[in-house]
C-alpha positions in Angstrom: 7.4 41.5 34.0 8.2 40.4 30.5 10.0 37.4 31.9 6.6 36.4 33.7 4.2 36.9 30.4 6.9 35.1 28.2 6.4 32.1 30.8 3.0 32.7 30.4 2.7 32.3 27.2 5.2 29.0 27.0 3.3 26.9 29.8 -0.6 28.5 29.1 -0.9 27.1 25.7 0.1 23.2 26.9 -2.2 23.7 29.7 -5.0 24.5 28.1 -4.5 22.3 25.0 -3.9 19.3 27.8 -7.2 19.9 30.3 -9.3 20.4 26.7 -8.3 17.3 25.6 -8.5 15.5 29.3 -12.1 16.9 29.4 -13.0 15.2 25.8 -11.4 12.0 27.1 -13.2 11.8 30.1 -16.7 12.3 28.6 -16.0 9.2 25.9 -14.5 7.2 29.4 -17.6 7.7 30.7 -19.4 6.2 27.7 -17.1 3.3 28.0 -17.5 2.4 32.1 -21.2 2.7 31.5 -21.2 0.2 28.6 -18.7 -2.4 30.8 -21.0 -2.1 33.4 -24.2 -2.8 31.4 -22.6 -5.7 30.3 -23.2 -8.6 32.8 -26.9 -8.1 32.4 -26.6 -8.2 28.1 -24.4 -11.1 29.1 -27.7 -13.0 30.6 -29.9 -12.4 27.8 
């Protein structure tokens, strides 16, 4: 049992670190696609 929460511990922290940070990235890429496709029309004006 203390194997398994000493595991835990090692691999929880990256994990959550890593999808917190994938979360934040994906809300600016979001900003970015919607920019690159706004584009052609800014292009024509």
């Amino acid at each position: 049992m203390d194997e398994i929460s000493q595991i835990i511990s090692d691999v929880g922290f990256p994990i959550v670190v890593t999808l917190f940070l994938l979360n934040r990235i994906e809300a600016k890429l979001d900003v970015v696609v919607n920019s690159i496709q706004s584009l052609p029309e800014k292009m024509k004006q």
